[in-house]
C-alpha positions in Angstrom: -43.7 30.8 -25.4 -41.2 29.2 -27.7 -41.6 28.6 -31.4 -40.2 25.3 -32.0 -39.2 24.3 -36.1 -37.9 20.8 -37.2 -34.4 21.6 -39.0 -31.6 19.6 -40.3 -29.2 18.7 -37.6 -26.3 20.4 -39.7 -28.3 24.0 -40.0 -25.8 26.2 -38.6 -28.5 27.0 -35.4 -28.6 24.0 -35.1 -24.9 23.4 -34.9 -24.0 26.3 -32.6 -26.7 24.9 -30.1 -25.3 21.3 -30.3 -21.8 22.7 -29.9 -23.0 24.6 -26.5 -24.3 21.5 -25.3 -20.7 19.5 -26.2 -18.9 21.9 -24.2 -21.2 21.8 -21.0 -21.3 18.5 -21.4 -17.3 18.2 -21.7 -16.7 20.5 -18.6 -19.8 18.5 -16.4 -19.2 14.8 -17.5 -15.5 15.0 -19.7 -17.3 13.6 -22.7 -18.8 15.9 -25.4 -21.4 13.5 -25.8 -21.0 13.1 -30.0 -20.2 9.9 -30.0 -23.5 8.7 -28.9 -25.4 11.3 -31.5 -25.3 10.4 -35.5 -27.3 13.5 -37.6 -27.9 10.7 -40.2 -30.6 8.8 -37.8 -32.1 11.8 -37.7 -33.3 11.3 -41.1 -36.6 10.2 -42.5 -40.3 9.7 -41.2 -39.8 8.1 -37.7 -36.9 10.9 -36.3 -36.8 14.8 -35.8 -34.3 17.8 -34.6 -36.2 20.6 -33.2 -34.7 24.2 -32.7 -36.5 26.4 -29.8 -36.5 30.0 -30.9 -37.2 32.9 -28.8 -39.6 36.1 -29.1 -36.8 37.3 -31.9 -36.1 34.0 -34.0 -33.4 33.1 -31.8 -32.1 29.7 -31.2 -32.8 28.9 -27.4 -32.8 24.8 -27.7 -32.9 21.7 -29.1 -33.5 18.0 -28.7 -34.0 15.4 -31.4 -36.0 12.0 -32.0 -34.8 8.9 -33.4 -36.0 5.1 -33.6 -34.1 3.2 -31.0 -36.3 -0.3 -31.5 -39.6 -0.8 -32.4 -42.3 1.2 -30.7 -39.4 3.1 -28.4 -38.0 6.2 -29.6 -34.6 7.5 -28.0 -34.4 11.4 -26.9 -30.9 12.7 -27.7 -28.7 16.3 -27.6 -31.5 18.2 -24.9 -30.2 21.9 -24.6 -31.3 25.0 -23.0 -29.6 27.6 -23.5 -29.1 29.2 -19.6 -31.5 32.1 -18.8 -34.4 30.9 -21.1 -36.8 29.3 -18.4 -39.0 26.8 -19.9 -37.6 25.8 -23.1 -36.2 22.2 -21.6 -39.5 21.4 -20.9 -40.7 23.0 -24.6 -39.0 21.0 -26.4 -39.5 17.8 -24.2 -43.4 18.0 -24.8 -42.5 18.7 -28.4 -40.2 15.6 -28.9 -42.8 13.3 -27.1 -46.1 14.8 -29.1 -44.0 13.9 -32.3 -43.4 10.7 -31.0 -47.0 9.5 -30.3 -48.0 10.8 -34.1 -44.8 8.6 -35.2 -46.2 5.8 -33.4 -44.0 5.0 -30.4 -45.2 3.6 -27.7 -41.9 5.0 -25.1 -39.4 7.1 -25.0 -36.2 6.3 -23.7 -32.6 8.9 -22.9 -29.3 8.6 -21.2 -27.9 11.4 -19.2 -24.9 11.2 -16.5 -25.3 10.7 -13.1 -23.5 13.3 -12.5 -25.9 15.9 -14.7 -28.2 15.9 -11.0 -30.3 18.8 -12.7 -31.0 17.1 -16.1 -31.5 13.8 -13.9 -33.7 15.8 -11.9 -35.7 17.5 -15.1 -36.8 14.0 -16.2 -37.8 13.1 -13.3 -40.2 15.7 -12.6 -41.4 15.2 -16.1 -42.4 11.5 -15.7 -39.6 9.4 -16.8 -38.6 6.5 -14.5 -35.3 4.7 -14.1 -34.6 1.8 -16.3 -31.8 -0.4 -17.3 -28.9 0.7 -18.8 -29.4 0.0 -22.6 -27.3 -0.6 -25.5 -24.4 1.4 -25.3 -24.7 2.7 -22.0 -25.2 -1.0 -20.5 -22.4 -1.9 -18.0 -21.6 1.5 -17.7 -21.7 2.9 -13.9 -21.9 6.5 -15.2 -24.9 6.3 -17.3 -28.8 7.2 -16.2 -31.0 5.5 -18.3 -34.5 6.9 -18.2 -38.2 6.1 -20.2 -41.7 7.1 -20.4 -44.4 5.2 -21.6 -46.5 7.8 -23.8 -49.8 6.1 -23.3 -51.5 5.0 -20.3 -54.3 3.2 -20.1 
């Protein structure tokens, strides 16, 4: 079981955990992946950053929230730091039960084709392929995903 707080993307847990994912990121895709992530959307009622500690406070993950358009909410910076089974999906539940309280309707993320395991992970946790969106649209590398967080 991870404990799992909502920090300020600039804590220094929750810098060293972003920074782990820049580098896997960096050696998997060549792109650290910043350039798409702005701490300042993080900011206010309708966006989070969650840390995932372990049994002893440590920082095991993150992910964070943020308004993308109306009623769809855009996952960015998923980590997992290797050897701590479970806390990808932790913080995934976590992101999508604070986006149903926020009001959002979907969820939507872009990984890298060539991330086959974080592909993969959303897969087996519901999300569906969609069109490349906004930034990532026209680009061959991206894998857009969403979930719709209420079915009827």
């Amino acid at each position: 079981m991870y404990l799992l707080t909502h920090e300020d993307p600039s804590s220094s847990d929750a810098v060293m955990l972003q920074n782990a994912l820049s580098n896997v990121l960096r050696r998997l895709t060549g792109s650290s992946g910043r350039a798409s992530f702005d701490p300042s959307e993080i900011a206010g009622a309708h966006a989070c950053f969650v840390v995932a500690r372990g049994e002893r406070g440590e920082p095991v993950g993150c992910g964070a929230l943020r308004l993308l358009e109306p009623g769809i909410a855009e996952i960015k910076r998923m980590y997992a730091v290797p050897g701590h089974r479970g806390v990808g999906r932790s913080v995934l539940v976590h992101l999508e039960d604070q986006a149903r309280r926020m009001g959002y309707e979907e969820v939507w993320l872009e990984t890298r084709e060539v991330n086959r395991r974080a592909v993969e992970f959303y897969q087996r946790h519901g999300y569906v392929r969609i069109a490349n969106y906004g930034r990532y649209a026209g680009r061959n590398e991206a894998a857009c995903f969403g979930k719709c967080l209420y079915r009827g």
